[in-house]
N, C-alpha and C positions, 0 to 999 in steps of 0.2 A: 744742531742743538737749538732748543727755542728756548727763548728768557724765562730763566724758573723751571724747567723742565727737559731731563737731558732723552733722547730720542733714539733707539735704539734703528730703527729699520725705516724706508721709505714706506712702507704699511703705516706702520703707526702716526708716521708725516701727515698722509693722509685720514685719518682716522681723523686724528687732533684738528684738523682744519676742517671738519665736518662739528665737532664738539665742541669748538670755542665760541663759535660765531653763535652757536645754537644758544653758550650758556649767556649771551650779551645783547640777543636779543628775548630770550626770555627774564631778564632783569629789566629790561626796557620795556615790556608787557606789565609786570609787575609795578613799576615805576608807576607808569599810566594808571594802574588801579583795575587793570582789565581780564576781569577772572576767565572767559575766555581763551584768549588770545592766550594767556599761560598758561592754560590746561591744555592745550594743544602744544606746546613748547616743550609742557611738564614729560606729555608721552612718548616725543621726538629726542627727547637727550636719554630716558630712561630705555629706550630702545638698543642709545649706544653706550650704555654703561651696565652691558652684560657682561663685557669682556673683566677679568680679574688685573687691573693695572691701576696706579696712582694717581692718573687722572680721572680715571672710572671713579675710584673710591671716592675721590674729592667735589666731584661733580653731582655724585648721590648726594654727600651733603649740603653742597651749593643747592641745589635744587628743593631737597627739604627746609631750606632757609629761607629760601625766595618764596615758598610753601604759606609758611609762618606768617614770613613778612607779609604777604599779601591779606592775610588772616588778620594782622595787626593793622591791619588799617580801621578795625574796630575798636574807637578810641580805647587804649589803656588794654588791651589785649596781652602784649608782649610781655607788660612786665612782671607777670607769670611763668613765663615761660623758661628762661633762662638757667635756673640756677641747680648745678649738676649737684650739691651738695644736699638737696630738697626730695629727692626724688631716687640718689644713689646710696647706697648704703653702704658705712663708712669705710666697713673692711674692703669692698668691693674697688670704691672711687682710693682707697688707700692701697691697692694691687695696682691698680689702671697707675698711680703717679711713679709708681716702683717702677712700673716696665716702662714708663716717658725714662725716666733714668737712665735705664740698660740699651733702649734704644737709642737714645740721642745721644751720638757723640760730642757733641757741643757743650751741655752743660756738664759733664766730666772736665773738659777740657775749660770751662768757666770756672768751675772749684781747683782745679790746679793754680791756673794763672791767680786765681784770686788769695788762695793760701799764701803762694809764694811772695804774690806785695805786699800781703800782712804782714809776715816774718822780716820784708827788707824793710817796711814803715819804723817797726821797732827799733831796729839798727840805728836808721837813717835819722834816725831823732835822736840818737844816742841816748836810750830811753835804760833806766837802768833794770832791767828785765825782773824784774823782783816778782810782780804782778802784771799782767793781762788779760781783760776782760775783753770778749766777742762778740758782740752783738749778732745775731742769726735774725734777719727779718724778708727770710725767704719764704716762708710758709709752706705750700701748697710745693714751694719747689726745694724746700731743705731735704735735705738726705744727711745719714750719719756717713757715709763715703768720704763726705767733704773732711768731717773735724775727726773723722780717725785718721786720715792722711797727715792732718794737720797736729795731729798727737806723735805720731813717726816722724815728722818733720823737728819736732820742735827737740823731739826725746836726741834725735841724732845731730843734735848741734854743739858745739865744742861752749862746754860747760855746762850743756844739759840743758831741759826744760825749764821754766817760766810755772811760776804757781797762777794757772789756769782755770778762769771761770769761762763760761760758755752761757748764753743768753740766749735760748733759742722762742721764739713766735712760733707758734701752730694755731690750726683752729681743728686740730684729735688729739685727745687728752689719751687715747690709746697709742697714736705714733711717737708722743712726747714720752711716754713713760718708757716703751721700748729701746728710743733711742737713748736716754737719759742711761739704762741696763750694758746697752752695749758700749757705749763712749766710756762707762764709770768702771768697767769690768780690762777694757782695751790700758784707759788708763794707770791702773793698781797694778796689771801685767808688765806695764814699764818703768813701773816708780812714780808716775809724774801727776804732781798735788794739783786734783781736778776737780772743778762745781759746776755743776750743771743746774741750769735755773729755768723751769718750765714758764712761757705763758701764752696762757687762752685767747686766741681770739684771731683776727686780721691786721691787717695793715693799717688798712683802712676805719679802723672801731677803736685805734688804741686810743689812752686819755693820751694827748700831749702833753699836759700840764706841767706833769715831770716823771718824764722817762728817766729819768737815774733811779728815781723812788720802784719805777715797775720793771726795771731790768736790775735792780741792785745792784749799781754800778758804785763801788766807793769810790770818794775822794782821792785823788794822786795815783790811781792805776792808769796804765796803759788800754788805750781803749782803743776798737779797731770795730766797722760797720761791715757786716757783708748783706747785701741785698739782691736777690736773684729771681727774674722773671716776675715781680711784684710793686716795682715801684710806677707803675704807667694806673695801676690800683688809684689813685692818689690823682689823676689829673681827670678826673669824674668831675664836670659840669654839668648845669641845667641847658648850657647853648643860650640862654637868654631868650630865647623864643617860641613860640606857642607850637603844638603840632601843627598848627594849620597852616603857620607861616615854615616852619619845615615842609611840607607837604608842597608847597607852593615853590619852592627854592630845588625842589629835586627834579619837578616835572620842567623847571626854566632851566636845568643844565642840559639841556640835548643828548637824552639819554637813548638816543632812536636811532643811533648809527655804528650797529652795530659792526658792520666790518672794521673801521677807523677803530672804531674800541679794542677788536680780536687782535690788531696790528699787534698794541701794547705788551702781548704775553709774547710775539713773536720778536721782540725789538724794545732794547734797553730804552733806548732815547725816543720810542718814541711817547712813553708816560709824558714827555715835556709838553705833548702837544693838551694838555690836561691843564687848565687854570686851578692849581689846589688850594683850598680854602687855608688862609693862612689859622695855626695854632695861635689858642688864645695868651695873653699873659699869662705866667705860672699861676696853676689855680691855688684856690686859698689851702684846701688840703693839703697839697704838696708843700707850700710854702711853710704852712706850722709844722710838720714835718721836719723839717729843714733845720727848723729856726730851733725846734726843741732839741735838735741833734747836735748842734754847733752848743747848746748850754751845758752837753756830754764833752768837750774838746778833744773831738775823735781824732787820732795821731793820721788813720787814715780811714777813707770810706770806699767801699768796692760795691759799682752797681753792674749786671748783667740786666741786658733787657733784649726783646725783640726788637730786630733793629726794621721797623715797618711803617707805612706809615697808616697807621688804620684811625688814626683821630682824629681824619678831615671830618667836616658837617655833612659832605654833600654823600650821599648814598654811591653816586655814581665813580667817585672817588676811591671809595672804602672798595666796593667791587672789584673794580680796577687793581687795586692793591692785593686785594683778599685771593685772587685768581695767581695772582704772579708768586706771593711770598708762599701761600700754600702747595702749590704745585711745585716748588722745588723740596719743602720739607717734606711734603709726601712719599716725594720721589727718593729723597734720603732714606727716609724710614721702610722702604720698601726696599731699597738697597741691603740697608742694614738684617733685615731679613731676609734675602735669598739667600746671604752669606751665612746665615746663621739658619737653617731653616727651622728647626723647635722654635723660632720665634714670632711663628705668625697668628699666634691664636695671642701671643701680646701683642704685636702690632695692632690688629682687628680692635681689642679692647682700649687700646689708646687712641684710634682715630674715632672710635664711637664714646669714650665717656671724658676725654680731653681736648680734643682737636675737634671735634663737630660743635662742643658746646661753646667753644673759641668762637669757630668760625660766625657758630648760630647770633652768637652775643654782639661780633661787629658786626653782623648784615641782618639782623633782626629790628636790634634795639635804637632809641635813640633817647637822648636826651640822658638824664638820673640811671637810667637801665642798663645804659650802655657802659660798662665799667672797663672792656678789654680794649684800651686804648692806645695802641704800642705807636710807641715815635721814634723816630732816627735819634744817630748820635748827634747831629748837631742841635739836634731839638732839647736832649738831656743837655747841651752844653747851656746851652741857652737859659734852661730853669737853672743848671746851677750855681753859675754864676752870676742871674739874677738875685740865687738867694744867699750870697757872700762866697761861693764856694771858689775856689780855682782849680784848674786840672794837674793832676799828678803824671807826668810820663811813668808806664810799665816798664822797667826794666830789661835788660836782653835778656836777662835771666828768667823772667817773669815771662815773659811772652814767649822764648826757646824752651821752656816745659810744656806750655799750651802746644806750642806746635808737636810738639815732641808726644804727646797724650793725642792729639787727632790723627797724626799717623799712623799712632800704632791700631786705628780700628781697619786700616788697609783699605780705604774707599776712597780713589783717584778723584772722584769733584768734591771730596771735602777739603775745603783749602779755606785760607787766613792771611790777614793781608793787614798792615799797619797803618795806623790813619792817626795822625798828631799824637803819635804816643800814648794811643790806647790800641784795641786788638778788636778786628771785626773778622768772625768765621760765618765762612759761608759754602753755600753748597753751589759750585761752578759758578758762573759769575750772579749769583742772585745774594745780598748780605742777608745774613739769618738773624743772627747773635752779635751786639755790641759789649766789651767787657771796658769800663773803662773805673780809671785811680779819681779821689778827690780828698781837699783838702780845705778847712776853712778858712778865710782870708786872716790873717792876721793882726791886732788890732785895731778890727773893727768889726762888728758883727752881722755886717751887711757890705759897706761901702757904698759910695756912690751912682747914683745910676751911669752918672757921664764916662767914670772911669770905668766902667765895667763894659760899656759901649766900645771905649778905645781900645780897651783889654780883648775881646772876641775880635776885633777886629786884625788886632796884630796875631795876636798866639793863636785865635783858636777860626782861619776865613776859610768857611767852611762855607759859605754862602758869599 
């Protein structure tokens, strides 16, 4: 087994140790700025990426990345390129998010565990269930699966359902009206008094000023945050630095040694030999964010993120990551499809109109451009409780459905592992998926920095 990617045969051992080293020194061509030297790299990895396998796939797109990137070294190049909404057409890029769905068993397994601390947040405040509003500010990654679950859950609770609003964020004003049909038609089949409240846009474009006003949130209802695969949206900086001083900070990280580099996919510990650039304080987005959410006094908050770490500065970092975290999703989603075979003409359309323009966006972009900037759990610990929040432990109950929902997709390196009473899934030992609980501090709407220092320190040493 190599780190991020499980290994079927001594074949393929070999193969892969002809393919990594290839793809670590043609990033280090690129680095240099030496269109050469990479077009000879370019035709050397394309040579071994005839073969039909997940690191083939993944490598065609590393490769078209590194493509780009080298392209973008004409100032202001890249920030064109990027954006899969620009160029895909809606119904198309809204097929390609369906089938991330049916393929990934992770974010099924995210909307299980996340319904279920919904329902105990209620309890657990001895809230008196009269009303419940839900905020949805998953976007790109909502599906109606989550809150029709979440309609059966609540219809089958001893005294019934809760008079139910539902708040959902999109940026297709076709997906919102669809799902809005299906959730209002589920609901009226089971009795249970349902609103559903469409709004346009991202995450990142909403007004802050007062989210109660644009989710119609009334006064003294039960409020509960779910947010999935979209909050890392939100820690977009400029880096404070010019391209030229980027440019100058990538070629001083000794990006020329390529075997040391190749080790990293083959060996957990040894990314440690990697000085990584520390994250900035929580950015201001994220922070208003935060701040406008705590003025909602959400009973509880539910973030799913990639648990990655792709929002270092240095390029050679982001690689390094980019190689390890995709190569075992690949390898999932490629799993997921042998098992299923009708589903490889989905697979195909989510590695090229979801997962290439990922990949494209953290190894292309830098600066304002780069907006896919996924960070570990202790890094979300970190913003949260910089911005008043505290951590909620998931319940066994909460986290024994999650497990309970991964198993049942029958794929032995999908496994999940408990980490201070949140829930991280992952595919064999690589983390994919962080799911974790949150709650505002209580009166105060921030707290102190000192105390919040000693707080991460006791509850949440993670570092």
């Amino acid at each position: 087994m190599m780190h991020g990617l499980w290994v079927q045969d001594q074949g393929m051992v070999d193969h892969l140790a002809q393919l990594v080293p290839l793809l670590h020194e043609c990033a280090s061509h690129v680095t240099e700025g030496s269109f050469e030297k990479a077009d000879f790299s370019f035709k050397k990895i394309r040579m071994l990426t005839i073969a039909d396998g997940p690191l083939q796939h993944l490598s065609k797109i590393i490769v078209d990345s590194l493509d780009h990137r080298l392209l973008s070294s004409i100032q202001g190049l890249y920030g064109a390129l990027i954006n899969p909404s620009d160029y895909f057409e809606k119904s198309t890029l809204r097929a390609a998010r369906h089938n991330f769905f049916k393929l990934n068993p992770y974010l099924s397994t995210g909307f299980v565990t996340i319904n279920r601390a919904i329902m105990e947040a209620m309890e657990d405040e001895k809230v008196e269930l009269q009303v419940v509003h839900i905020v949805d500010l998953s976007c790109s990654a909502a599906h109606p699966w989550q809150w029709l679950k979440l309609l059966d859950d609540f219809h089958g609770r001893p005294g019934g359902a809760p008079e139910l609003y539902l708040t959902v964020l999109h940026d297709d004003n076709d997906f919102l009206a669809e799902m809005q049909s299906l959730l209002s038609k589920k609901a009226e089949s089971l009795g249970v008094s349902f609103h559903f409240i469409s709004v346009i846009g991202r995450l990142e474009t909403l007004d802050f000023s007062n989210l109660r006003s644009t989710f119609q949130i009334k006064f003294g209802v039960a409020v509960a945050i779910s947010c999935a695969l979209q909050m890392h949206r939100l820690l977009l900086v400029d880096d404070n630095l010019s391209s030229t001083s980027i440019a100058q900070l990538q070629k001083m990280a000794n990006f020329t040694q390529p075997k040391q580099m190749a080790s990293s996919v083959c060996s957990p510990a040894s990314t440690l030999n990697y000085l990584q650039t520390p994250s900035p304080r929580t950015p201001k987005l994220l922070a208003r964010l935060l701040s406008a959410i705590q003025a909602l006094k959400p009973n509880i908050m539910l973030i799913m993120e990639q648990d990655a770490d792709h929002n270092t500065l240095l390029f050679r970092d982001r690689f390094n990551e980019v190689l390890n975290y995709y190569a075992a999703l690949f390898d999932c989603f490629h799993a997921v499809a042998a098992a299923n075979p009708g589903r490889t003409d989905e697979r195909l359309r989510v590695e090229r109109m979801i997962l290439r323009e990922e990949i494209k966006n953290i190894l292309v972009c830098e600066g304002v451009h780069r907006h896919k900037r996924h960070e570990r759990l202790d890094q979300w610990a970190m913003h949260m409780e910089e911005s008043g929040f505290h951590n909620v432990q998931l319940s066994f109950s909460a986290i024994r459905e999650g497990k309970e929902n991964l198993l049942s997709f029958g794929l032995k390196n999908c496994q999940n592992k408990e980490d201070r009473g949140c829930l991280l899934l992952c595919w064999g030992y690589t983390n994919l998926y962080s799911i974790s609980a949150w709650r505002q501090n209580r009166g105060s709407s921030s707290g102190s920095r000192e105390h919040m220092l000693v707080q991460r320190q006791i509850i949440w040493p993670f570092q």
